[in-house]
C-alpha positions as CSV (number, residue, x, y, z in Angstrom):
1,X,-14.8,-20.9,-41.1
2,X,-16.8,-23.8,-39.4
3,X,-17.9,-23.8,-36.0
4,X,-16.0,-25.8,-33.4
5,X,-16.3,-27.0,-30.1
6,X,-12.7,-25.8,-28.9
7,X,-12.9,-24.1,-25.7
8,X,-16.4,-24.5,-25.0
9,X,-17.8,-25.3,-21.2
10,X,-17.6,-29.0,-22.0
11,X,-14.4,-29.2,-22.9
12,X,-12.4,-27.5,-20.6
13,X,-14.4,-29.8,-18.0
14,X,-12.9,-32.4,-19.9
15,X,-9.4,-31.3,-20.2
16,X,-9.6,-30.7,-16.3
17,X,-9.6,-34.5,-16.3
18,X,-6.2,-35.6,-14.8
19,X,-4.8,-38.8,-16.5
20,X,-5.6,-41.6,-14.6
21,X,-9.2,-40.0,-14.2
22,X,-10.3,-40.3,-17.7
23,X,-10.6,-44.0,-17.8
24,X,-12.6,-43.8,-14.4
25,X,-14.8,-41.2,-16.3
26,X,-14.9,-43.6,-18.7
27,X,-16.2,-46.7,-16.8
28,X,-18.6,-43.8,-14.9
29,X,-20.6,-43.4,-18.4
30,X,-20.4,-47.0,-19.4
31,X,-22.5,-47.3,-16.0
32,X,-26.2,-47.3,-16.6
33,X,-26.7,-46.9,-13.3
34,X,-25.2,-43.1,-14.4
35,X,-26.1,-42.9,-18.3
36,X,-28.4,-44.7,-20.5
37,X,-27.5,-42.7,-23.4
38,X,-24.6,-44.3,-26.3
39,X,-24.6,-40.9,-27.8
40,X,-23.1,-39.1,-25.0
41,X,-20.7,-41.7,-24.6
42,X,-19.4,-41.9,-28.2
43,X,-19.2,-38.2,-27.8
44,X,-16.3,-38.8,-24.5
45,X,-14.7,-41.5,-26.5
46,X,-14.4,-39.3,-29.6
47,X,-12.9,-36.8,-27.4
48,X,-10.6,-39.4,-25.8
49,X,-9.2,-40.9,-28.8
50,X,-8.7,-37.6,-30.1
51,X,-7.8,-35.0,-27.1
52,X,-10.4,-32.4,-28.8
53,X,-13.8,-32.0,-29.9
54,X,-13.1,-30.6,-33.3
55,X,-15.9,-29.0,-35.7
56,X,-19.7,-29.3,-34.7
57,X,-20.3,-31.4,-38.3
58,X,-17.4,-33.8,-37.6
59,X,-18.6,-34.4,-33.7
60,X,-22.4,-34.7,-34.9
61,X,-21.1,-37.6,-37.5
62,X,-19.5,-38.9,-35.3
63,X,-22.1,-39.7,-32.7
64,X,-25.0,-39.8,-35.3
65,X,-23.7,-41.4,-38.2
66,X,-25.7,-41.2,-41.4
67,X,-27.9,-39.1,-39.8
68,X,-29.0,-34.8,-40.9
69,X,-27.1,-32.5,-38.9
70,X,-29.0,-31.4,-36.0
71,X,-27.4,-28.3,-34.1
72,X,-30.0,-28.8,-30.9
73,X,-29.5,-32.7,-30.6
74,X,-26.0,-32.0,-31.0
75,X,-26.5,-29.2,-28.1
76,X,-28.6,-31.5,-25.9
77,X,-26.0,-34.6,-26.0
78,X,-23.4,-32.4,-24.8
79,X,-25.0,-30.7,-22.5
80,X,-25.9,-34.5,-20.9
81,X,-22.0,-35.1,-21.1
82,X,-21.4,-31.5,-19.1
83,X,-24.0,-33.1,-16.0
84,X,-22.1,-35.8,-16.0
85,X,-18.6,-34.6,-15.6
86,X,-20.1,-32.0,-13.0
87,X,-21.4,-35.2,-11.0
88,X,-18.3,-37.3,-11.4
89,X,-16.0,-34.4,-10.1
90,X,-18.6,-34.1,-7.0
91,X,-18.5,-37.7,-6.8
92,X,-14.3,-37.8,-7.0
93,X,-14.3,-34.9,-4.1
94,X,-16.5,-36.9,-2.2
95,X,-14.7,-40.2,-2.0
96,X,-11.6,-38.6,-1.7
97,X,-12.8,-36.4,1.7
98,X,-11.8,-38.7,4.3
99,X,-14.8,-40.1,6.4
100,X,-17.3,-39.2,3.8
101,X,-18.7,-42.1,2.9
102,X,-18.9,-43.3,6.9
103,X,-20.8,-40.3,7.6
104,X,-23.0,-41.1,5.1
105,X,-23.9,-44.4,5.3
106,X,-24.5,-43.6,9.4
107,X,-27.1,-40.8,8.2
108,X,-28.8,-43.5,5.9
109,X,-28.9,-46.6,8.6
110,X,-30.7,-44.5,11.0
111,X,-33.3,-42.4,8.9
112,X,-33.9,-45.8,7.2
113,X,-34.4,-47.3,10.9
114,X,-31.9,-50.0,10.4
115,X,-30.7,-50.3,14.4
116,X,-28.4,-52.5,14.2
117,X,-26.8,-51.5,10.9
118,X,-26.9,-47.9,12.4
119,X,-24.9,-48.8,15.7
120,X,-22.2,-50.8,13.6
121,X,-21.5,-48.0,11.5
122,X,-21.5,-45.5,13.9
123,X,-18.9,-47.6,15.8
124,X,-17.0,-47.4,12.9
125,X,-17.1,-44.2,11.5
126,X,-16.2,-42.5,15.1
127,X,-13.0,-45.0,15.3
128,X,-12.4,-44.2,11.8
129,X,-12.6,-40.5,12.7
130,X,-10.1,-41.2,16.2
131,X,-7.5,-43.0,13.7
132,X,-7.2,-40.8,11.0
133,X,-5.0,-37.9,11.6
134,X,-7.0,-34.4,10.6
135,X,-7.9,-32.4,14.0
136,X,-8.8,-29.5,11.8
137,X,-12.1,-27.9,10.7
138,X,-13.0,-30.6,8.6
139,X,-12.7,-33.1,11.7
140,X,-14.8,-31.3,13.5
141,X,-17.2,-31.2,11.3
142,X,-17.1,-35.1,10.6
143,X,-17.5,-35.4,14.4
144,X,-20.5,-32.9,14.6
145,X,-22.6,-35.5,11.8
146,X,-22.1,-37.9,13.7
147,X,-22.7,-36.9,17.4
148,X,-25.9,-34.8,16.1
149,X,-27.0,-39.0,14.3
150,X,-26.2,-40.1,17.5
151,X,-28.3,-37.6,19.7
152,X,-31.4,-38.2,17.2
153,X,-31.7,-41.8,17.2
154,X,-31.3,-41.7,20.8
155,X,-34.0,-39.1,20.8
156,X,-36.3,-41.9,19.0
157,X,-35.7,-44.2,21.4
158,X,-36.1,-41.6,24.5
159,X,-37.4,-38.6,24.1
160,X,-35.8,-36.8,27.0
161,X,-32.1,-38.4,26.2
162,X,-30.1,-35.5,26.3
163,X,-26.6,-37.3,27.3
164,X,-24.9,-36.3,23.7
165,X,-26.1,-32.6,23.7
166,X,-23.0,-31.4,25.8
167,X,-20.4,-32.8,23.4
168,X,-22.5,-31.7,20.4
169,X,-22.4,-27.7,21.9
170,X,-18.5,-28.0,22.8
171,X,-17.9,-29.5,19.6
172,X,-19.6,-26.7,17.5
173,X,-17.4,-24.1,19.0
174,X,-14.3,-26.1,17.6
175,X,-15.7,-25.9,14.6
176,X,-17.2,-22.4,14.9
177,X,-13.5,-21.0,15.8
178,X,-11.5,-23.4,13.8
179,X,-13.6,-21.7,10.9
180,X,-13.3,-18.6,12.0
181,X,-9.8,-18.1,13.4
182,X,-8.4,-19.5,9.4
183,X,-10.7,-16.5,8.0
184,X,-9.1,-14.4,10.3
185,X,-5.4,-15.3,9.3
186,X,-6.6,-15.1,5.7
187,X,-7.8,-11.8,6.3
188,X,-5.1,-10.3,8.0
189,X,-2.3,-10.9,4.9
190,X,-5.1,-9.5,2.4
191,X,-5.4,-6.3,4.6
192,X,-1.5,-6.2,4.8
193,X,-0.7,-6.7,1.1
194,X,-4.2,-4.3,0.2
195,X,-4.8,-2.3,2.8
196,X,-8.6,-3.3,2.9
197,X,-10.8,-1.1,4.9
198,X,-13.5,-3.7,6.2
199,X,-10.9,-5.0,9.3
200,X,-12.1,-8.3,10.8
201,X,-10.4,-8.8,14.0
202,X,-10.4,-11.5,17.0
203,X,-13.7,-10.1,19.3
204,X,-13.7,-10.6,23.2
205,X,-16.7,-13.0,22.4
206,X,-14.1,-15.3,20.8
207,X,-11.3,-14.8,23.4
208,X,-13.8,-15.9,25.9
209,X,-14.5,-19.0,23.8
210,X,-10.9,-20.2,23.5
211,X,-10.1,-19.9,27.2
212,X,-12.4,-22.7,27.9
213,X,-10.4,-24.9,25.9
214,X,-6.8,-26.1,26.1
215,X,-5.4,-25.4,23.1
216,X,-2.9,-27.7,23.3
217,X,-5.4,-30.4,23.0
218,X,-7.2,-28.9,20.0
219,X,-4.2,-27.7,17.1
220,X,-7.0,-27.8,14.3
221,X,-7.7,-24.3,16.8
222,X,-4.8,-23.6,18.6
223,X,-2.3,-23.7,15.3
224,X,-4.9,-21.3,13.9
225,X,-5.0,-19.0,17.2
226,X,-1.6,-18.4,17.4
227,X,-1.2,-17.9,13.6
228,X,-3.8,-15.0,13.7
229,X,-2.1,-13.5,17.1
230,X,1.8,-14.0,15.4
231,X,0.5,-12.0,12.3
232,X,-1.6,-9.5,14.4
233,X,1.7,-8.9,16.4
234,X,4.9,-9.0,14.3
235,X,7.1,-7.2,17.5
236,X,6.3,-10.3,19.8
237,X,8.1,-13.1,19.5
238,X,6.1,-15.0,22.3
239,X,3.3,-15.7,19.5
240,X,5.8,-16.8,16.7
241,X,6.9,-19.6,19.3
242,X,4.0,-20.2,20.4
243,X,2.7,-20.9,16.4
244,X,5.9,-22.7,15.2
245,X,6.7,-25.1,17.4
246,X,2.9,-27.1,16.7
247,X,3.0,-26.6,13.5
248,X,6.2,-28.0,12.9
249,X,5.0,-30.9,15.1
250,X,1.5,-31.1,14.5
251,X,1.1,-30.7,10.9
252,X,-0.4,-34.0,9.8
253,X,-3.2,-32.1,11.8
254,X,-4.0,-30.5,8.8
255,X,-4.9,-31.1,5.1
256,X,-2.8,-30.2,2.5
257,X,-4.5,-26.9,1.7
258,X,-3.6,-26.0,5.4
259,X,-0.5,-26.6,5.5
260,X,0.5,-24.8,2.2
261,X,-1.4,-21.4,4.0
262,X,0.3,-21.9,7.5
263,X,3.5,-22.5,5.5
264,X,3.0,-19.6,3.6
265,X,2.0,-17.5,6.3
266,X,5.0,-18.3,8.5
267,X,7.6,-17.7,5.8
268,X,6.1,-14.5,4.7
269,X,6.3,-13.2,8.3
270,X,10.2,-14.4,8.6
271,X,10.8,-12.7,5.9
272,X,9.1,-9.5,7.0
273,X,11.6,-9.8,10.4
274,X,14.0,-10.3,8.2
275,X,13.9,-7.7,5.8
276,X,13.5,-5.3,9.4
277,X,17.3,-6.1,10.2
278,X,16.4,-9.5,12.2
279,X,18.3,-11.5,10.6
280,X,17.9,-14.2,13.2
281,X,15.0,-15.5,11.3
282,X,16.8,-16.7,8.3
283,X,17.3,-19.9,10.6
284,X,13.3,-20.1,11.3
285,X,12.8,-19.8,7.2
286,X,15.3,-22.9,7.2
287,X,13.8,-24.5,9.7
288,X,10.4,-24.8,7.9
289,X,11.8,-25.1,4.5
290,X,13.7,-28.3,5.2
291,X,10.6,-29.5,7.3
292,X,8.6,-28.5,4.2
293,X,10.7,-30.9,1.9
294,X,11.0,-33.8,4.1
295,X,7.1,-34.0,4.3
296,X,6.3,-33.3,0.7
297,X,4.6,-29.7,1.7
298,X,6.5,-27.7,-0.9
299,X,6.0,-29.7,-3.8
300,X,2.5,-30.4,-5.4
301,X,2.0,-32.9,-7.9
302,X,6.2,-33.9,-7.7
303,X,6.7,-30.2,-8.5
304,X,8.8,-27.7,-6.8
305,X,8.6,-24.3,-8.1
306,X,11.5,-22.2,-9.3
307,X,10.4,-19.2,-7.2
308,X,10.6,-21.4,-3.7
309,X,14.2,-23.6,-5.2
310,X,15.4,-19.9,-5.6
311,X,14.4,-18.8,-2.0
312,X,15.9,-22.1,-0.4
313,X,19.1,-21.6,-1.4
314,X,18.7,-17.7,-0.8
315,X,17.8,-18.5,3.0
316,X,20.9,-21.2,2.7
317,X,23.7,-19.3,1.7
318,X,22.3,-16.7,4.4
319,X,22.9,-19.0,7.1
320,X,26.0,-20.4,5.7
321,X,24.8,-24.2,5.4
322,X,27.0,-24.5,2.1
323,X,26.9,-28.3,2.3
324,X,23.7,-28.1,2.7
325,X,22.4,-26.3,-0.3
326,X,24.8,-28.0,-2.4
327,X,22.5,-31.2,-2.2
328,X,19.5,-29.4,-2.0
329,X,20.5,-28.1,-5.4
330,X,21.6,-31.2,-6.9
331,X,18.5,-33.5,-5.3
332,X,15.8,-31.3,-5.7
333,X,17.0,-30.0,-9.6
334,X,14.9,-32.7,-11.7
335,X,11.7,-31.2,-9.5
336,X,11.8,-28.5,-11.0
337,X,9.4,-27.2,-14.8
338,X,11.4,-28.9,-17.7
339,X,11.2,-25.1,-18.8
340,X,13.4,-23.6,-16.4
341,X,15.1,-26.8,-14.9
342,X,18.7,-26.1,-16.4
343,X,18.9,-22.2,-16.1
344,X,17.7,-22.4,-12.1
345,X,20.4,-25.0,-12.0
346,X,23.5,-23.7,-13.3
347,X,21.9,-19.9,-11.4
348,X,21.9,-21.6,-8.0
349,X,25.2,-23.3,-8.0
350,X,26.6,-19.8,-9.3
351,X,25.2,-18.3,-6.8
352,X,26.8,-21.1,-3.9
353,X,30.0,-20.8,-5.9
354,X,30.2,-17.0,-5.7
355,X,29.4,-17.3,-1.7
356,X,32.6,-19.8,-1.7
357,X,34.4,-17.5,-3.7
358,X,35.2,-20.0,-6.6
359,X,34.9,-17.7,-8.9
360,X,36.1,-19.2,-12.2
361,X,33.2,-21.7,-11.3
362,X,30.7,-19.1,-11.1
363,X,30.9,-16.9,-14.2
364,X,31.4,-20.5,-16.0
365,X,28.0,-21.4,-15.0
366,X,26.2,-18.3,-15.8
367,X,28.1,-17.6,-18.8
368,X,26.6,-20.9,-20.2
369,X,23.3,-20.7,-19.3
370,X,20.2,-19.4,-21.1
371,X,17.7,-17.6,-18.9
372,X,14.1,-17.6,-20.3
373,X,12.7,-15.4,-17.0
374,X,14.5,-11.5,-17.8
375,X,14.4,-11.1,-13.8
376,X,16.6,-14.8,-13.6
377,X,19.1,-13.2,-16.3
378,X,19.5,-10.2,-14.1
379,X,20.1,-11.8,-10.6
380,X,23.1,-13.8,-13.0
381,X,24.4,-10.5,-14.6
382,X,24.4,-9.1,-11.0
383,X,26.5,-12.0,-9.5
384,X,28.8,-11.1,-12.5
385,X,28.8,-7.9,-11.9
386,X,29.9,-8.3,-8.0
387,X,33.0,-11.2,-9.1
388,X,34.5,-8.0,-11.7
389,X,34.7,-6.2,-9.0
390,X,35.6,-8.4,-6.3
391,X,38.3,-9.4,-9.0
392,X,39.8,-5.8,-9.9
393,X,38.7,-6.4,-13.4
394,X,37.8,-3.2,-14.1
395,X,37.5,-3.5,-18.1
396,X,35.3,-5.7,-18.2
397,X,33.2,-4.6,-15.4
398,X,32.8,-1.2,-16.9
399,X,31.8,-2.7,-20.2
400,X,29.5,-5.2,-18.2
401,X,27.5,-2.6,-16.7
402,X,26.4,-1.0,-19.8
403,X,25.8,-4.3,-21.9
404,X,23.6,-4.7,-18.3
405,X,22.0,-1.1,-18.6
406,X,21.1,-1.4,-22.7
407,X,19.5,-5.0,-21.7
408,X,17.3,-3.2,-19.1
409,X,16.0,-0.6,-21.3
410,X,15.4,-2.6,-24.2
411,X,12.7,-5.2,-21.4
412,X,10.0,-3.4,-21.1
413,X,8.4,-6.5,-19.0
414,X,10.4,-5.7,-16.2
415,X,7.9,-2.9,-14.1
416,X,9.2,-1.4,-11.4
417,X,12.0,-3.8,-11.6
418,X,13.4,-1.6,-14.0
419,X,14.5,1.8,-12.1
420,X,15.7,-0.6,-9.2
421,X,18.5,-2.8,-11.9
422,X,18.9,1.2,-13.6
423,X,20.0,2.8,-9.9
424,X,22.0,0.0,-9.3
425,X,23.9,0.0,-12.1
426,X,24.2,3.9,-11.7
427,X,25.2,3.8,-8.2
428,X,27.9,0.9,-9.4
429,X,29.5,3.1,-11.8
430,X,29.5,5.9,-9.3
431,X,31.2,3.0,-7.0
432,X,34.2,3.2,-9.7
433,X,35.0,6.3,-10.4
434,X,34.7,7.5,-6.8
435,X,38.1,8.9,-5.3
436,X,38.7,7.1,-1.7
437,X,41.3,9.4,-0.8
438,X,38.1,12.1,-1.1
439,X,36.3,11.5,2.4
440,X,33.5,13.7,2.0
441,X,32.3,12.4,-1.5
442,X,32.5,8.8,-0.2
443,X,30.2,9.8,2.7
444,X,28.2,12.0,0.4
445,X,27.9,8.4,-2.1
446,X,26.9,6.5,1.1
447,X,24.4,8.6,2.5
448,X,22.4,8.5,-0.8
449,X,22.4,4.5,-1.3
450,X,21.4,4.5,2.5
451,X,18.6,7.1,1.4
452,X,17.3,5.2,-1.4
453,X,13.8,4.0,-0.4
454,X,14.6,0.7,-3.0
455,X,17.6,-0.6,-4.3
456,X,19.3,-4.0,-5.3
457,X,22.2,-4.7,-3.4
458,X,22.4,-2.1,-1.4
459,X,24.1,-3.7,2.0
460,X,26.7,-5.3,-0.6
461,X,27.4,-1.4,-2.1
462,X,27.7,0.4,1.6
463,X,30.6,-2.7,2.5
464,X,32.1,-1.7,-0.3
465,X,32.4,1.6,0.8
């Protein structure tokens, strides 16, 4: 078979090329000021024109017509292509970090001794900095360039000018703890979902630091802070409080990076208070989830994913906002992968239907739905399940449950996933043979669903009991 170029180093940097980038790229190479050589760039607009690289022979031809295959000429030109993407995706980043280019200019004005060019810019770049609204790490950071060009060409002009020295220390803490305190919180969710040994925790050094500052002032720290104390301290609702309410106010503080970790960290710790019988917190989840997709913080790129349109209207139908979730469903439906667009449709409104006990509705949208994800077809055979026997249709329930126990045995995808659908299903069909008038077997039945470490539905079983 001949050699081709398909997943090489080159073009998967290629590929990584969003749409409206590969033009740019384009104009980049047609630069000389970037490139000076036409080989490299027939070699981009080969791949352009054709969305792969192809064979070796075919490329070389391409970019040296007429002339004898050369496999290191071939390797060099490519290799010149590879540098180049690298240095456009730097250059990309860099634009697109905001005060960048400010920063940099100020740097150049004063090592190039240009006063007055220097003093303009830095006039500039510090309102610039004021106006824009990051107060995170990376502000910080901005403002620590350009108070340290500040102190140095003052230091040219005086040597013992020391006036800018006090705002440059103070300002290094900010950054120094908003760097640290975010490598804390991200610390403290690997340790709870790994259990790693090598525990990093908040020092008295550090809780020194911050009580110099008023938090309240600085939320690129304080949001941070109080993240790392909520998730250090899931019994004390003082430091949930004390994290939320900023965030939900604050959050154009922070990029949108940030934001998805806060985000993620809130919700995960709702849903650990939750899934501890406070049930309270289903509100919280709402509160940030609707924030979340007001702002645009759950979506990235226009995309919502399935798993978080499932766990909105989960934490909906919880707190009984049925009008609510009825629109989110409808509104936020064409948001969703193409691929799983119509099954986590027609699942959802099941699942609001069932919770408004239509349920004609229900079964009619899961009966007509085809679910690519095995886990998405069980959740809808489960609904089913629960409207047979809501509905005293005892027939079809019993033949239901072991169409559902054959379908779980024959997916061998499903982990751990499977015991928990298999004890379910057992403990259902336990459910309808049990004799009520018996007392003792239905507390003996009750007592082992209650002692199941896992089990699907298990609150739903014990109120049918």
């Amino acid at each position: 078979m001949e050699a081709t170029l398909k997943n090489t180093k080159l073009e998967q940097s290629l590929l990584a090329l969003e749409k409206q980038e590969r033009r740019a790229f384009l104009q980049f190479l047609q630069s000389s000021f970037f490139n000076k050589r036409e080989d490299v760039l027939l070699l981009y607009t080969k791949w352009l024109l054709e969305g792969s690289l192809g064979s070796k022979t075919e490329v070389f031809e391409h970019v040296y017509p007429g002339a004898p295959y050369d496999a290191q000429r071939l390797h060099l030109c490519m290799s010149y292509l590879q540098r180049l993407a690298e240095q456009f995706f730097a250059y990309r980043q860099w634009r697109e970090q905001p005060g960048a280019c400010e920063v940099a200019l100020v740097q150049a004005t004063r090592r190039r001794g240009l006063e007055t060019h220097f003093n303009e810019a830095l006039r500039s770049a510090l309102r610039q900095s004021e106006q824009q609204p990051l107060r995170n790490e990376q502000y910080y950071a901005q403002r620590q360039h350009l108070l340290w060009e500040e102190a140095r060409y003052d230091q040219t002009r005086n040597a013992t000018a020391v006036k800018n020295l006090r705002a440059l220390w103070e300002n290094a803490d900010l950054v120094w703890l908003a760097q640290k305190l975010r490598l804390l919180c991200l610390h403290r969710t690997q340790e709870m979902l790994y259990r790693a040994d090598d525990a990093l925790r908040l020092d008295n050094r550090m809780e020194h630091l911050l009580e110099r500052y008023n938090l309240a002032e600085h939320p690129g720290v304080g949001v941070w802070y109080y993240c790392l104390k909520m998730l250090e301290n899931p019994e004390e609702p003082l430091y949930f409080s004390q994290f939320k309410a900023p965030l939900l106010a604050q959050d154009g503080c922070f990029d949108a990076e940030e934001i998805r970790d806060l985000y993620r960290f809130a919700l995960n710790y709702c849903i650990r208070q939750v899934n501890a019988g406070r049930t309270v917190f289903f509100h919280d989840i709402m509160d940030f989830y609707k924030d979340g997709l007001q702002k645009g913080h759950l979506l990235e790129n226009g995309v919502l994913s399935r798993f978080t349109y499932h766990n909105i209207v989960a934490a909906g139908l919880q707190t009984g906002e049925y009008e609510w979730v009825e629109d989110f469903i409808a509104r936020y439906k064409n948001s969703l992968e193409r691929t799983y667009r119509e099954s986590s449709y027609s699942f959802n409104r099941a699942r609001l239907e069932y919770k408004r006990k239509r349920y004609d509705e229900a079964l009619g949208l899961l009966q007509h739905s085809n679910y690519y994800d095995p886990l998405l077809g069980l959740a809808a055979k489960t609904i089913a399940m629960k409207i047979y026997y809501e509905t005293g249709e005892e027939e079809l329930l019993f033949a239901h449950l072991e169409a559902m126990k054959h379908y779980v045995r024959r997916k061998t995808v499903l982990g751990y996933h499977r015991d928990n659908y298999l004890s379910m299903v057992r403990y259902m069909q336990k459910l309808l043979t049990l004799n009520r008038f018996d007392k003792n077997a239905v507390q003996t039945l009750k007592a082992k669903i209650v002692a199941e470490k896992v089990l699907m539905e298990r609150e739903w079983l014990l109120e049918q009991l």
